[in-house]
PQR file with spaces between the fields and no chain letter, atoms N, CA, C, O and H, PARSE charges and radii, in Angstrom:
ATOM       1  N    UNK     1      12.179 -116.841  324.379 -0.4000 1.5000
ATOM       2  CA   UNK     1      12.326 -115.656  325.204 -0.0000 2.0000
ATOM       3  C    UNK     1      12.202 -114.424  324.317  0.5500 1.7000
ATOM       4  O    UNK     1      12.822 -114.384  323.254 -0.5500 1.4000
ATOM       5  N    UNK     2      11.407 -113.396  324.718 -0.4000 1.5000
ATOM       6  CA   UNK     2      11.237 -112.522  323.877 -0.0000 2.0000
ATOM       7  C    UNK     2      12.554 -111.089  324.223  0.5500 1.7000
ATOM       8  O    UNK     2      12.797 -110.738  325.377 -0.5500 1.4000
ATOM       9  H    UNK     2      10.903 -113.429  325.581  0.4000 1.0000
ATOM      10  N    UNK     3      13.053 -110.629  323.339 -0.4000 1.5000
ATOM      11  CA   UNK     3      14.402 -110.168  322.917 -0.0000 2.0000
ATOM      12  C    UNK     3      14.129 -109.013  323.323  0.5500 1.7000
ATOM      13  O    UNK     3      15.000 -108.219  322.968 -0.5500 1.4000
ATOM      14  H    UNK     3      12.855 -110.914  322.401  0.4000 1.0000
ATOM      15  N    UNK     4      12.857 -108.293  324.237 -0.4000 1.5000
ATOM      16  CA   UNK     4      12.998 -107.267  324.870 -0.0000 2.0000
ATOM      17  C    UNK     4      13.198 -107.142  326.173  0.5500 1.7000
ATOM      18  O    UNK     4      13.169 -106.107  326.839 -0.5500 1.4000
ATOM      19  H    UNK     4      12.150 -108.938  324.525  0.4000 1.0000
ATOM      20  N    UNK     5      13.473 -108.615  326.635 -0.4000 1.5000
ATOM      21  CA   UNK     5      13.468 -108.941  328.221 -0.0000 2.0000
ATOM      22  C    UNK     5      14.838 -109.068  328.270  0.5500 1.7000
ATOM      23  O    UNK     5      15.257 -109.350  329.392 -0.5500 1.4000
ATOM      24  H    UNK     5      13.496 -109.455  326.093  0.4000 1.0000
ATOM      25  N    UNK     6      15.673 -108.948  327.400 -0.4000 1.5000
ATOM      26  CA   UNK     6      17.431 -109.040  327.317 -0.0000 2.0000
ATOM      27  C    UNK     6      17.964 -107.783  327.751  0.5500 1.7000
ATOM      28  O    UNK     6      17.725 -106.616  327.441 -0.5500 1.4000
ATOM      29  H    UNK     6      15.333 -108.718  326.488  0.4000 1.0000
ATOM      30  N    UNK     7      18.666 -108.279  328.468 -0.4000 1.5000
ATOM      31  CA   UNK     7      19.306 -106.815  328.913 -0.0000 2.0000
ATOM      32  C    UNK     7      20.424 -106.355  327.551  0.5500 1.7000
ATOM      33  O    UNK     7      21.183 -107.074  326.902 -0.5500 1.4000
ATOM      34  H    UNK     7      18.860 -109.227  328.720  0.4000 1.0000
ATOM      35  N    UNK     8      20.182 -105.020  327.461 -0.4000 1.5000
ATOM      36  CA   UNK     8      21.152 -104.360  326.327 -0.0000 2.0000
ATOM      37  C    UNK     8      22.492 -104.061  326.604  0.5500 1.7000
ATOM      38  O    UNK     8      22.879 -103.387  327.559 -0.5500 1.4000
ATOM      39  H    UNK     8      19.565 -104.436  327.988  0.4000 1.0000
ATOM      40  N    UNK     9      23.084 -104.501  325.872 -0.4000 1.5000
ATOM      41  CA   UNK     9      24.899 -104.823  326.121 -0.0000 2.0000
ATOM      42  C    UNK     9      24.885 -103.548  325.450  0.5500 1.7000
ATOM      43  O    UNK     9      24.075 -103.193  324.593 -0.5500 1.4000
ATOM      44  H    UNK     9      22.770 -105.047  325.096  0.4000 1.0000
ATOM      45  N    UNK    10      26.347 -102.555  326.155 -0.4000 1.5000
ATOM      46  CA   UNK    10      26.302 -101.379  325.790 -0.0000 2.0000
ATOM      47  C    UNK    10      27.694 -102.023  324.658  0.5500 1.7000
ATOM      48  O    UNK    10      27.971 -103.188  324.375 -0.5500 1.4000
ATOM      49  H    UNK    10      27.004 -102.843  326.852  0.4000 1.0000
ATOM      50  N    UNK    11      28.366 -100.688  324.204 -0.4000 1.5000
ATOM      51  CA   UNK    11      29.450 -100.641  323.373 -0.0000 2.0000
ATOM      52  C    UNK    11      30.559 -100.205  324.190  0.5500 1.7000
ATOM      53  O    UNK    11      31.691 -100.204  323.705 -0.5500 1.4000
ATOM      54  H    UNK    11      28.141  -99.741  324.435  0.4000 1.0000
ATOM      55  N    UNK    12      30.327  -99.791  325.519 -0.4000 1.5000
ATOM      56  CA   UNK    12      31.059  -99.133  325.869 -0.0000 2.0000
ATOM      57  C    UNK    12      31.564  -99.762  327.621  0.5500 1.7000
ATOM      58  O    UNK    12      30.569  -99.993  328.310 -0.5500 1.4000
ATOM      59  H    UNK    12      29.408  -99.793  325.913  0.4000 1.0000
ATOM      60  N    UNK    13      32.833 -100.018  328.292 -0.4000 1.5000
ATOM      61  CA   UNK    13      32.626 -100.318  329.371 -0.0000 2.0000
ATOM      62  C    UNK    13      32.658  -99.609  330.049  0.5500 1.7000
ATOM      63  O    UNK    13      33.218  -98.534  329.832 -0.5500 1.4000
ATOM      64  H    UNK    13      33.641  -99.831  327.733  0.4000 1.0000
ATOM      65  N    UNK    14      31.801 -100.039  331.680 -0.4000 1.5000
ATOM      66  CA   UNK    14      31.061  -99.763  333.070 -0.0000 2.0000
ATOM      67  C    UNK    14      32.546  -99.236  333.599  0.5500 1.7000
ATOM      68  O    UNK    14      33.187 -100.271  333.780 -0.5500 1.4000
ATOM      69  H    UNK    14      31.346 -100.912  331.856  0.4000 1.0000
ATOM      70  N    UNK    15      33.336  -98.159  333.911 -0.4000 1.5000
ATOM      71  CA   UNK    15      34.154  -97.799  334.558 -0.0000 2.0000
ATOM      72  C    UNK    15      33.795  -98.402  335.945  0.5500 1.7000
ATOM      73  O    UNK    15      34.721  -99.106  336.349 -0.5500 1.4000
ATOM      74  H    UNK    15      32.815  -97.318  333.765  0.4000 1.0000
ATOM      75  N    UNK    16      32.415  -98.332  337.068 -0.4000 1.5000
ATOM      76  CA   UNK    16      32.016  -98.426  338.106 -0.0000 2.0000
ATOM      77  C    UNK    16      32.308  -99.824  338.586  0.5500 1.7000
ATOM      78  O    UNK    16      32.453 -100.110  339.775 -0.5500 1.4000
ATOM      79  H    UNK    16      31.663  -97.760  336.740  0.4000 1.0000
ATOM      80  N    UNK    17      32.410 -100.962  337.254 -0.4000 1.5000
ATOM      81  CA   UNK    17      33.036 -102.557  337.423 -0.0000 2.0000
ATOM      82  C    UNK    17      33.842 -102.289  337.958  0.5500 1.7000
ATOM      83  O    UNK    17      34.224 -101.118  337.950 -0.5500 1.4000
ATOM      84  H    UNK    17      32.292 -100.730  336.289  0.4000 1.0000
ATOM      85  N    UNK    18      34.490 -103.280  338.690 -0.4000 1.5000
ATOM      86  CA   UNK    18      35.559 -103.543  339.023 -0.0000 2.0000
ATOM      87  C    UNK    18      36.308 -104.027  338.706  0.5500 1.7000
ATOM      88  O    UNK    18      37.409 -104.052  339.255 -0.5500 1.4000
ATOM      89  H    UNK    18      34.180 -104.231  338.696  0.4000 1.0000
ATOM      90  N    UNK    19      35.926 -104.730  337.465 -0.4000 1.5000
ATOM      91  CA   UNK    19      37.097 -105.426  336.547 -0.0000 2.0000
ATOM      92  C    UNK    19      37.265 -104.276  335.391  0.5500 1.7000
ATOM      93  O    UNK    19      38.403 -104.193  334.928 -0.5500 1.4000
ATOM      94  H    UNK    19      35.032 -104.710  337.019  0.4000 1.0000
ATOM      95  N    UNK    20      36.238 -103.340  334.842 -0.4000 1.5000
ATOM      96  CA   UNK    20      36.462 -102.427  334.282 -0.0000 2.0000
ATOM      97  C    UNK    20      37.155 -101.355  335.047  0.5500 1.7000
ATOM      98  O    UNK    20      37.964 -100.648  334.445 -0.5500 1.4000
ATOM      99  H    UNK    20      35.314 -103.407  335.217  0.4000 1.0000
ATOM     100  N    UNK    21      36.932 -101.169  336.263 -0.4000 1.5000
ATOM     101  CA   UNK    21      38.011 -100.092  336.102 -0.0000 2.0000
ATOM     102  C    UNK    21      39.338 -100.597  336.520  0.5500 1.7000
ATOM     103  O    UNK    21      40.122  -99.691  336.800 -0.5500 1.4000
ATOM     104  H    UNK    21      36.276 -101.743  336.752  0.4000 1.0000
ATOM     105  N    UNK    22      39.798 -101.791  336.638 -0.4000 1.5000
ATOM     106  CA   UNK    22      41.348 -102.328  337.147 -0.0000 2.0000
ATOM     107  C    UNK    22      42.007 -101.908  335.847  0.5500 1.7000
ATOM     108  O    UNK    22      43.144 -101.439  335.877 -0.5500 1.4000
ATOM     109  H    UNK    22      39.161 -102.528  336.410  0.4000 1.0000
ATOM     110  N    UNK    23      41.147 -102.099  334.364 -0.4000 1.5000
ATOM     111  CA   UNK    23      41.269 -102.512  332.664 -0.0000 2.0000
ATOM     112  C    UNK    23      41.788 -101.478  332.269  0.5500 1.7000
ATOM     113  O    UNK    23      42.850 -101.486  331.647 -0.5500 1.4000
ATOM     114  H    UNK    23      40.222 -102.481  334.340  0.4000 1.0000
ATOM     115  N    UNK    24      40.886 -100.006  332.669 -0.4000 1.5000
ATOM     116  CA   UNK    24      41.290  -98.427  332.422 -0.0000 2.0000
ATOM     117  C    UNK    24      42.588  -97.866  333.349  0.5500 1.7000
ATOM     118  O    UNK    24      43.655  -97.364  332.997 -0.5500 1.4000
ATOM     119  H    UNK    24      40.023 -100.000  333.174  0.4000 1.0000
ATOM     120  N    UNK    25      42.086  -98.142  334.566 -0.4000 1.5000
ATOM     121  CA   UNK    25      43.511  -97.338  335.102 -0.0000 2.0000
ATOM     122  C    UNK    25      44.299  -98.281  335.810  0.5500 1.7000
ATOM     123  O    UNK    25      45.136  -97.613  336.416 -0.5500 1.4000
ATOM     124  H    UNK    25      41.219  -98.550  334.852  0.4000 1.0000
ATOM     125  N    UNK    26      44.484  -99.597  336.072 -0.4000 1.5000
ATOM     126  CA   UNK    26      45.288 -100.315  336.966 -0.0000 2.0000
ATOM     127  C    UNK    26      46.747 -101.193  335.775  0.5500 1.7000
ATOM     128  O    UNK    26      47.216 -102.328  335.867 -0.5500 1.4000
ATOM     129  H    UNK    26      43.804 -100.140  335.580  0.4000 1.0000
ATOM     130  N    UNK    27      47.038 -100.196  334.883 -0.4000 1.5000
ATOM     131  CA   UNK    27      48.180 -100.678  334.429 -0.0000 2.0000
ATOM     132  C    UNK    27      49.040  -99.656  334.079  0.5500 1.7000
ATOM     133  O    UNK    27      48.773  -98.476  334.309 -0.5500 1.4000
ATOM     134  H    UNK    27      46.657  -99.275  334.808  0.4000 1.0000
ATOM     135  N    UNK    28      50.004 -100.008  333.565 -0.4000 1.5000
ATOM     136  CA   UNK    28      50.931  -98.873  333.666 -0.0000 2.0000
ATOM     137  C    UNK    28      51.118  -98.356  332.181  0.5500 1.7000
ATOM     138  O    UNK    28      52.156  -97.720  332.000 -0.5500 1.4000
ATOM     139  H    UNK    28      50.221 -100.966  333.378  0.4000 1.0000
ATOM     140  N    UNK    29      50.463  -98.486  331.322 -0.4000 1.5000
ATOM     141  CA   UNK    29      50.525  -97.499  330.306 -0.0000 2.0000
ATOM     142  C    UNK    29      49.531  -96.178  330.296  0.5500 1.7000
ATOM     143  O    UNK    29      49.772  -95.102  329.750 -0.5500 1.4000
ATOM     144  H    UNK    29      49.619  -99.002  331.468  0.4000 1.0000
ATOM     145  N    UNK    30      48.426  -96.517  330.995 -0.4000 1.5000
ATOM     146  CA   UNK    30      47.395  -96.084  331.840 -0.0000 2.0000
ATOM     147  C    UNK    30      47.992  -94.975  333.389  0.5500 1.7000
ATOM     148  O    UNK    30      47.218  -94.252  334.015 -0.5500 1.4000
ATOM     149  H    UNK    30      48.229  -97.391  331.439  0.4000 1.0000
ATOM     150  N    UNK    31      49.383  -95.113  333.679 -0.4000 1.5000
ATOM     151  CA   UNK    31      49.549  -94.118  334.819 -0.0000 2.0000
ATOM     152  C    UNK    31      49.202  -92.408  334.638  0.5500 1.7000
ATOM     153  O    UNK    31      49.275  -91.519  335.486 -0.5500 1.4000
ATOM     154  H    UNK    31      50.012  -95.701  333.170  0.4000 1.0000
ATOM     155  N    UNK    32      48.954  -92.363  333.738 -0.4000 1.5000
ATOM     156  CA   UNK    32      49.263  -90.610  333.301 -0.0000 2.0000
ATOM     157  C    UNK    32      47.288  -90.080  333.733  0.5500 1.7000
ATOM     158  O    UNK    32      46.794  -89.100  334.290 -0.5500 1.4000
ATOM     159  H    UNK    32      48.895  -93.085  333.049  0.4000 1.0000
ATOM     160  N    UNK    33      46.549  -91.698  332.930 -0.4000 1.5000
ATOM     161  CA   UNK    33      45.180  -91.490  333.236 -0.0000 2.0000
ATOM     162  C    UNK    33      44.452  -91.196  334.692  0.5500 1.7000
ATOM     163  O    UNK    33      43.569  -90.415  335.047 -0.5500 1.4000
ATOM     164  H    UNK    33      46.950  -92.494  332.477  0.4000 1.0000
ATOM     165  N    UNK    34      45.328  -92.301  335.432 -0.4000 1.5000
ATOM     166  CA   UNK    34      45.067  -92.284  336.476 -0.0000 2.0000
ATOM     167  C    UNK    34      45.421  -91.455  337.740  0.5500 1.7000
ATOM     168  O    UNK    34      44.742  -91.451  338.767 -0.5500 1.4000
ATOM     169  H    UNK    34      46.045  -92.936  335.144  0.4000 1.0000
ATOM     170  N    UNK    35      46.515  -90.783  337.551 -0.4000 1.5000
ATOM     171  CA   UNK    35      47.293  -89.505  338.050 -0.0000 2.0000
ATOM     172  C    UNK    35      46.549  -88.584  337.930  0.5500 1.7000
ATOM     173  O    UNK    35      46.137  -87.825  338.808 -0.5500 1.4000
ATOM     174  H    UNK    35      47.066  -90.785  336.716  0.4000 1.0000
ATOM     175  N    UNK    36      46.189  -88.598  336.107 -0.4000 1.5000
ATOM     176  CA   UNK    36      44.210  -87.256  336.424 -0.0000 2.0000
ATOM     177  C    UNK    36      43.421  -87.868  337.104  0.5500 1.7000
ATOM     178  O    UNK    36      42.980  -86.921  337.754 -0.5500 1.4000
ATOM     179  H    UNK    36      46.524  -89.214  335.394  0.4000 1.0000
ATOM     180  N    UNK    37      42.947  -88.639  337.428 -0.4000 1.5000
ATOM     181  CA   UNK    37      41.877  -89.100  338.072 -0.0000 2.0000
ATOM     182  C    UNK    37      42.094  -88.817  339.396  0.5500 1.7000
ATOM     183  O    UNK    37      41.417  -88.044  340.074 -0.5500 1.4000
ATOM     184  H    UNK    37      43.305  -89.409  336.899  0.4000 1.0000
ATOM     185  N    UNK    38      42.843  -89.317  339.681 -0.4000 1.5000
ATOM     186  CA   UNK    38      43.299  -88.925  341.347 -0.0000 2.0000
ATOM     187  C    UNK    38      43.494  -87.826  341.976  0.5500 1.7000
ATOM     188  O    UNK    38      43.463  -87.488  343.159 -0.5500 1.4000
ATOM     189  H    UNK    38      43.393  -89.945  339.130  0.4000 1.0000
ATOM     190  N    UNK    39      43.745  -87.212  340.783 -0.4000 1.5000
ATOM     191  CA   UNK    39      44.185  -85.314  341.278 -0.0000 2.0000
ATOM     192  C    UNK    39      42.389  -84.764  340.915  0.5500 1.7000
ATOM     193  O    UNK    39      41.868  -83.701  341.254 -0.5500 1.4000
ATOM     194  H    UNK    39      43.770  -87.486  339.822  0.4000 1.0000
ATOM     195  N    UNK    40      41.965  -85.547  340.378 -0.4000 1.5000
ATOM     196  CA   UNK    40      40.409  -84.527  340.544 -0.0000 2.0000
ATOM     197  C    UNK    40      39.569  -84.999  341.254  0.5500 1.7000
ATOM     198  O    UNK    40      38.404  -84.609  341.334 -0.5500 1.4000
ATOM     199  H    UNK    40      42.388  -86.410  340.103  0.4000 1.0000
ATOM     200  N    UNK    41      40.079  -85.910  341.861 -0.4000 1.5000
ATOM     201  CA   UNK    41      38.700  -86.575  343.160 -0.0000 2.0000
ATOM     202  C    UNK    41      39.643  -85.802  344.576  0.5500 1.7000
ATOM     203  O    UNK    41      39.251  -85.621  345.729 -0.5500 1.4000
ATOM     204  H    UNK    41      41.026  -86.227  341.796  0.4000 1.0000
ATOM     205  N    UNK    42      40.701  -85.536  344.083 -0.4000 1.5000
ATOM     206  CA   UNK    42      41.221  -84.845  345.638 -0.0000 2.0000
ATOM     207  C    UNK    42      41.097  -83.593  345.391  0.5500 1.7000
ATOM     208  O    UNK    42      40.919  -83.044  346.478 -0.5500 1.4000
ATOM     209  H    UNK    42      41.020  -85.683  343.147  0.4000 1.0000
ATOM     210  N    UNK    43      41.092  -82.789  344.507 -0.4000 1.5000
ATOM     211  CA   UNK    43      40.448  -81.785  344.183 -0.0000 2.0000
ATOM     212  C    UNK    43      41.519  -80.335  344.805  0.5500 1.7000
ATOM     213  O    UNK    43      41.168  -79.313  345.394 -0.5500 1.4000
ATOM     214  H    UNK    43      41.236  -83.235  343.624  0.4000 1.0000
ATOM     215  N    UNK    44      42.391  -80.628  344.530 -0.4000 1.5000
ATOM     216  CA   UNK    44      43.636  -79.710  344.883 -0.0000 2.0000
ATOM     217  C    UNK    44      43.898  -80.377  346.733  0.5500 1.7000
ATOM     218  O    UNK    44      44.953  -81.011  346.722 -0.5500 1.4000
ATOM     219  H    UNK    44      42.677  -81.459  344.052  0.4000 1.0000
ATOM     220  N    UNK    45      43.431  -80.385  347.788 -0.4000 1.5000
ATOM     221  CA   UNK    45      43.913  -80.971  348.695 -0.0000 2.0000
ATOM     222  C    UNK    45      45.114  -81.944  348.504  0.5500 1.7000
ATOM     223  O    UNK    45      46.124  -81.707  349.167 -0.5500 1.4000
ATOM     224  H    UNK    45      42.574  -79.870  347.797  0.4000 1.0000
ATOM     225  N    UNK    46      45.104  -83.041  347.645 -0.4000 1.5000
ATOM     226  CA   UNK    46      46.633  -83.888  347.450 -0.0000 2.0000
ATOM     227  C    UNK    46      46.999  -83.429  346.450  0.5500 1.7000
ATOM     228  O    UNK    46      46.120  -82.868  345.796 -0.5500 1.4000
ATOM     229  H    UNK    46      44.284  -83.234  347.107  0.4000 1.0000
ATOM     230  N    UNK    47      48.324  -83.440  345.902 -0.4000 1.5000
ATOM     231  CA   UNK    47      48.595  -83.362  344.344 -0.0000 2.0000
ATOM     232  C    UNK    47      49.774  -85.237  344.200  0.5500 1.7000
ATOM     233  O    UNK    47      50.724  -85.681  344.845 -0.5500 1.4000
ATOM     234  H    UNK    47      49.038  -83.896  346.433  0.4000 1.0000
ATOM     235  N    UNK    48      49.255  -85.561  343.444 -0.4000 1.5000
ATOM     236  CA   UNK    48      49.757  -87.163  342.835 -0.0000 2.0000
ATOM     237  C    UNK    48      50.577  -86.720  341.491  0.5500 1.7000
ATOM     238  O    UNK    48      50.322  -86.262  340.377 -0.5500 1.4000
ATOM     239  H    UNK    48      48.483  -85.201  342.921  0.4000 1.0000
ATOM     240  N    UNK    49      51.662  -87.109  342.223 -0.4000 1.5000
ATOM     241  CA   UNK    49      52.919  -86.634  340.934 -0.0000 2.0000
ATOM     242  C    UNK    49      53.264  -87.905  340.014  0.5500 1.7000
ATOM     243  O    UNK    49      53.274  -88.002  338.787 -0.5500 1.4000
ATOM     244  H    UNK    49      51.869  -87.481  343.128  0.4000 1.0000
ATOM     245  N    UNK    50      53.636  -89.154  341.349 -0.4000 1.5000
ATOM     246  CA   UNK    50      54.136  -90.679  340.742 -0.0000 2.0000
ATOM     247  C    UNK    50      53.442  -91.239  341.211  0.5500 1.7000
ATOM     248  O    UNK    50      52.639  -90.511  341.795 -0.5500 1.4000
ATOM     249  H    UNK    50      53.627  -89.075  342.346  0.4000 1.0000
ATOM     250  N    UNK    51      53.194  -92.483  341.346 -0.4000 1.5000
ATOM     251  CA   UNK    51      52.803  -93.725  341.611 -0.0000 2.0000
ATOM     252  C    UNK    51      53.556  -94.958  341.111  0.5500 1.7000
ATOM     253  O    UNK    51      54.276  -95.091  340.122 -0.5500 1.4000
ATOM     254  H    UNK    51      53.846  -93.074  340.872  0.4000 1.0000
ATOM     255  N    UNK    52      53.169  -95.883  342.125 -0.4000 1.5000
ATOM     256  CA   UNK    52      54.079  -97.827  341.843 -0.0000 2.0000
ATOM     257  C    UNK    52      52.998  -98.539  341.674  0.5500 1.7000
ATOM     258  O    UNK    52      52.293  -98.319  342.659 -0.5500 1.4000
ATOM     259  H    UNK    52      52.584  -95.775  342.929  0.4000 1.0000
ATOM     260  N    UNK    53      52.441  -99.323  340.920 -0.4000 1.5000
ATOM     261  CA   UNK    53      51.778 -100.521  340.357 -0.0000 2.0000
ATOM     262  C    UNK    53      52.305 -101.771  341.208  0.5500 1.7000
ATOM     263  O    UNK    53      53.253 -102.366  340.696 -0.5500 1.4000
ATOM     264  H    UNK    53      53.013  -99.501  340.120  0.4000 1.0000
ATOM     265  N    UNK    54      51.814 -102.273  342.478 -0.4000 1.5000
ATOM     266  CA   UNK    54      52.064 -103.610  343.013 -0.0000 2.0000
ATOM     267  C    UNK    54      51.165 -104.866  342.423  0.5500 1.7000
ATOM     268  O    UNK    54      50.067 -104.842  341.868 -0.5500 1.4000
ATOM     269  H    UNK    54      51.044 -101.790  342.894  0.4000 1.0000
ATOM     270  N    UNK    55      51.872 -105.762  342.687 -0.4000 1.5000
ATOM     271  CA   UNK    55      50.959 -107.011  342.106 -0.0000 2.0000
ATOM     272  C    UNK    55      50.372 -107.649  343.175  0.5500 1.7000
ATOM     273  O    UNK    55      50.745 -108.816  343.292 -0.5500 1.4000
ATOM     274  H    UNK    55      52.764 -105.781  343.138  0.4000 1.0000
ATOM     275  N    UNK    56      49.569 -107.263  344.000 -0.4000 1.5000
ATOM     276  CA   UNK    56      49.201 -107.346  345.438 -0.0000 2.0000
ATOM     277  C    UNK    56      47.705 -107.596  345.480  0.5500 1.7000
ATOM     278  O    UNK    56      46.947 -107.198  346.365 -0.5500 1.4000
ATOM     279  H    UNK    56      49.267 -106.314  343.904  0.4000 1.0000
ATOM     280  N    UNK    57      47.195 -108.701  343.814 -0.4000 1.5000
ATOM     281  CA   UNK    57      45.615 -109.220  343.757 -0.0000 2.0000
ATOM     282  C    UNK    57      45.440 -109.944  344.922  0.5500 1.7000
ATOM     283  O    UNK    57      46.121 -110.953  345.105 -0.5500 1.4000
ATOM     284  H    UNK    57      47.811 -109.025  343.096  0.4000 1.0000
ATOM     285  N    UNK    58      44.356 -109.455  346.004 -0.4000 1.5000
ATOM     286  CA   UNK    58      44.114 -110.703  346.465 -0.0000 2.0000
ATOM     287  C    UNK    58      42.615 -110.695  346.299  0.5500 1.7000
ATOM     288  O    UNK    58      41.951 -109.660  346.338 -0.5500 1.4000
ATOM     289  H    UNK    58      43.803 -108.636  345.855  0.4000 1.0000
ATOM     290  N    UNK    59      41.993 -112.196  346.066 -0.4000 1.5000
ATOM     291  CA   UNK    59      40.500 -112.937  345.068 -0.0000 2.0000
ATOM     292  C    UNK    59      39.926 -112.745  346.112  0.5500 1.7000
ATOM     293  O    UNK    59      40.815 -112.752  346.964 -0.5500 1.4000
ATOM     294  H    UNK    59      42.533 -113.037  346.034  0.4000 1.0000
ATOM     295  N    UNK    60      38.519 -112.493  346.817 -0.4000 1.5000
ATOM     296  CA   UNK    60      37.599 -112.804  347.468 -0.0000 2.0000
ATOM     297  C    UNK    60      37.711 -114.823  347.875  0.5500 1.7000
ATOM     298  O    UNK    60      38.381 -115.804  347.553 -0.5500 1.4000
ATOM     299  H    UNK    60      37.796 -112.488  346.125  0.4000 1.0000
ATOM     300  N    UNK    61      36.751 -114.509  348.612 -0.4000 1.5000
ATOM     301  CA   UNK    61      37.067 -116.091  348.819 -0.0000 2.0000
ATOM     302  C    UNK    61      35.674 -116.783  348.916  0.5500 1.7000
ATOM     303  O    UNK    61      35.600 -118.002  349.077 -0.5500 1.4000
ATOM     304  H    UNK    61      36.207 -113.712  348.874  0.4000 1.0000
């Protein structure tokens, strides 16, 4: 197989994953990240002070 038909693995992860972004903001050392995040997609309309982390995975089936 010629090594230009490989897809190029970045260095960096796909926030847009879904397993990448559970990795960035779905834990709790990560709440402070995600509190910005949330306050700039609502864009002053909500303001997100706290948040609770449930363990509420449920798998596709």
């Amino acid at each position: 197989m010629n090594r230009s038909a490989l897809p190029q693995t970045g260095k960096y992860i796909d926030p847009l994953v879904d397993f990448a972004f559970k990795k960035i903001f779905g834990s709790e050392p990560n709440r402070d990240l995600l509190i910005a995040f949330l306050n700039a997609v609502f864009r002053g309309r909500k303001q997100i002070v706290d948040l609770v982390f449930n363990k509420n995975e449920h798998p596709g089936i």
